[in-house]
C-alpha positions as CSV (number, residue, x, y, z in Angstrom):
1,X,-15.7,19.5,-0.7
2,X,-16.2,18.1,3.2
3,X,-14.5,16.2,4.9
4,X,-17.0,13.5,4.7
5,X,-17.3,13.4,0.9
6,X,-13.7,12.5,1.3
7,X,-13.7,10.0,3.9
8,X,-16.4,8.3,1.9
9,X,-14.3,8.5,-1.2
10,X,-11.7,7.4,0.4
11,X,-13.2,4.7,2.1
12,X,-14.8,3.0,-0.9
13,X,-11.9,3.8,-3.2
14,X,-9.2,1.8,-0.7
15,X,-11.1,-1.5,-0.7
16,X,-11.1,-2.3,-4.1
17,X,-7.4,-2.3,-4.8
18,X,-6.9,-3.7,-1.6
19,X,-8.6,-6.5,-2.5
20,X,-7.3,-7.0,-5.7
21,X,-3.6,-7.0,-4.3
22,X,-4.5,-9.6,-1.8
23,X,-6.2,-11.7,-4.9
24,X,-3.1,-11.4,-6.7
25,X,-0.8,-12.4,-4.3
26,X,-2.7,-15.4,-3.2
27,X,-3.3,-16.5,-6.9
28,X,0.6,-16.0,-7.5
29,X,1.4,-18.2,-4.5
30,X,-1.0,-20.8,-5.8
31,X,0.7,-20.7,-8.7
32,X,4.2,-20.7,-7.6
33,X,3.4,-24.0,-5.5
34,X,1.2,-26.0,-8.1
35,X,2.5,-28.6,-10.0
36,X,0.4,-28.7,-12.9
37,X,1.8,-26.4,-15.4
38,X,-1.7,-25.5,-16.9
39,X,-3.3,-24.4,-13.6
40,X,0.0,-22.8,-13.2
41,X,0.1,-20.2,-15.7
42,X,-3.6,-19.7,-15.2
43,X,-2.8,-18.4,-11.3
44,X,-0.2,-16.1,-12.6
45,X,-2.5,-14.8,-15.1
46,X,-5.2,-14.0,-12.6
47,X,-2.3,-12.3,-9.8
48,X,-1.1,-10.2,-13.2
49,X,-4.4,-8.9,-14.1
50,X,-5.5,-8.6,-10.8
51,X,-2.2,-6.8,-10.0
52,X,-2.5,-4.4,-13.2
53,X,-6.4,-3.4,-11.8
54,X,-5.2,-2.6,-8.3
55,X,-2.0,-0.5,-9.7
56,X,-4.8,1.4,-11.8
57,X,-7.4,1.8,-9.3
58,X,-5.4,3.2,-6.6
59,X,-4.7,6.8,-7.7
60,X,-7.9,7.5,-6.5
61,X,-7.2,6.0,-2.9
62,X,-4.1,8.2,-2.7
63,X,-5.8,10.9,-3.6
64,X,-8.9,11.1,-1.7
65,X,-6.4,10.1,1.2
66,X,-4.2,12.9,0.8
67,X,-7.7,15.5,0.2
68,X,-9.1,14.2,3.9
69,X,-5.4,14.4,5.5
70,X,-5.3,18.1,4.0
71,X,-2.5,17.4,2.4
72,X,-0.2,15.7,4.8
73,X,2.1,12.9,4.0
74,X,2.9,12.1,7.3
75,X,0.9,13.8,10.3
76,X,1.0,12.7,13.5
77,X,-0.3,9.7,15.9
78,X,-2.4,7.3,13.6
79,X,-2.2,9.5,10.8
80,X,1.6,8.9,10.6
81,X,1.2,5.0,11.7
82,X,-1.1,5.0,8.6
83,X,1.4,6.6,6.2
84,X,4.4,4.4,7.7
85,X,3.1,1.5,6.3
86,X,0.7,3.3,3.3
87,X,3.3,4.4,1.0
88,X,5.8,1.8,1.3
89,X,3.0,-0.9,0.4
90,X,1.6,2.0,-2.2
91,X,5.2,1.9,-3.8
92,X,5.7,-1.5,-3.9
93,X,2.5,-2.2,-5.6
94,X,3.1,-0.2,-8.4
95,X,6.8,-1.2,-8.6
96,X,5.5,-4.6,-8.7
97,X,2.8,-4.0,-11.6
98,X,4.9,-1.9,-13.9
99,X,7.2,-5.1,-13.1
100,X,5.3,-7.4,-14.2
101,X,3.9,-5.5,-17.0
102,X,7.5,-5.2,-18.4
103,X,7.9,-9.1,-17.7
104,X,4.5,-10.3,-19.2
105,X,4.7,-13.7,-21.2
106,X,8.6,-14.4,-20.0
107,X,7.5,-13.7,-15.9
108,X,4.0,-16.3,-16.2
109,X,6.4,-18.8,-17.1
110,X,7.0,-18.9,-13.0
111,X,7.1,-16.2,-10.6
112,X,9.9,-16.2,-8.7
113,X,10.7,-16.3,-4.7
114,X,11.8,-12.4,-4.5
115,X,8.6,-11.3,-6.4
116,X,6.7,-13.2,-3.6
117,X,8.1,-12.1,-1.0
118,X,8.4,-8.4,-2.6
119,X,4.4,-9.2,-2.7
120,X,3.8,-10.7,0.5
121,X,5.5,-7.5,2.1
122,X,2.9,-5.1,0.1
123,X,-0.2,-6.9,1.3
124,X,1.6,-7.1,5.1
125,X,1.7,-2.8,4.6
126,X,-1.2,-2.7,3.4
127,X,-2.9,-4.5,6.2
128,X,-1.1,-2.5,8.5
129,X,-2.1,0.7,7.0
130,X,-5.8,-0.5,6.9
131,X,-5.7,-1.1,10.6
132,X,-4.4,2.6,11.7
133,X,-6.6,3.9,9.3
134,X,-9.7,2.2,11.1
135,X,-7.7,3.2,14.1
136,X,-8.5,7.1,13.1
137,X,-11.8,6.6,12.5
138,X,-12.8,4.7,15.5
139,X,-10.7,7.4,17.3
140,X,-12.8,10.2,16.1
């Protein structure tokens, strides 16, 4: 397959999960902070599921990433800038998910400060990683 079947790929398949983590981390700060214990629980729930969706949904990122790199976990220049901040967020995501799949009923009861800032860290990766990856396409 070409290269631009992959970047494509790889393009639409990033977005989605990277979506869904910010979703998830924004829902369990909401829900960390609100008082009601209702609307609290309801928060979590939405940063769990959304969590779970992103973990599952970004195999496919990974590996359309690693088809256009040919292969490379690292490379060079942006590529490597890209990767610096890539797997780290990748890896904390799904540490996070299995996590709080593990946790389930006991963890909606209140997620706690380490999770978010565990969280808060992913999404500041993954942000990161986003920009140097627009950084090699605008490059090109």
């Amino acid at each position: 397959m070409n290269q631009t079947f992959w970047a494509r790929m790889h393009g639409g398949a990033t977005h989605f999960p990277f979506a869904l983590l910010l979703v998830s981390v924004a829902f369990d700060h909401a829900g960390f902070w609100w008082r009601n214990e209702l609307r609290r629980r309801e928060f979590h729930a939405v940063g769990f599921y959304s969590l779970l969706i992103a973990a599952v949904a970004s195999p496919a990122a990974v590996l359309s990433g690693l088809a256009l790199s040919k292969g490379k976990l690292l490379g060079t220049g942006a590529l490597a800038m890209h990767h610096y901040f890539v797997w780290p967020a990748f890896g904390l995501m799904i540490g996070l998910a299995v996590w709080r799949f593990l946790m389930r009923e006991r963890e909606l009861r209140g997620v706690g400060v380490r999770y978010l800032m565990l969280a808060t860290l992913a999404v500041a990766s993954m942000m990161a990683a986003g920009y140097w990856g627009g950084e090699m396409m605008i490059g090109k």
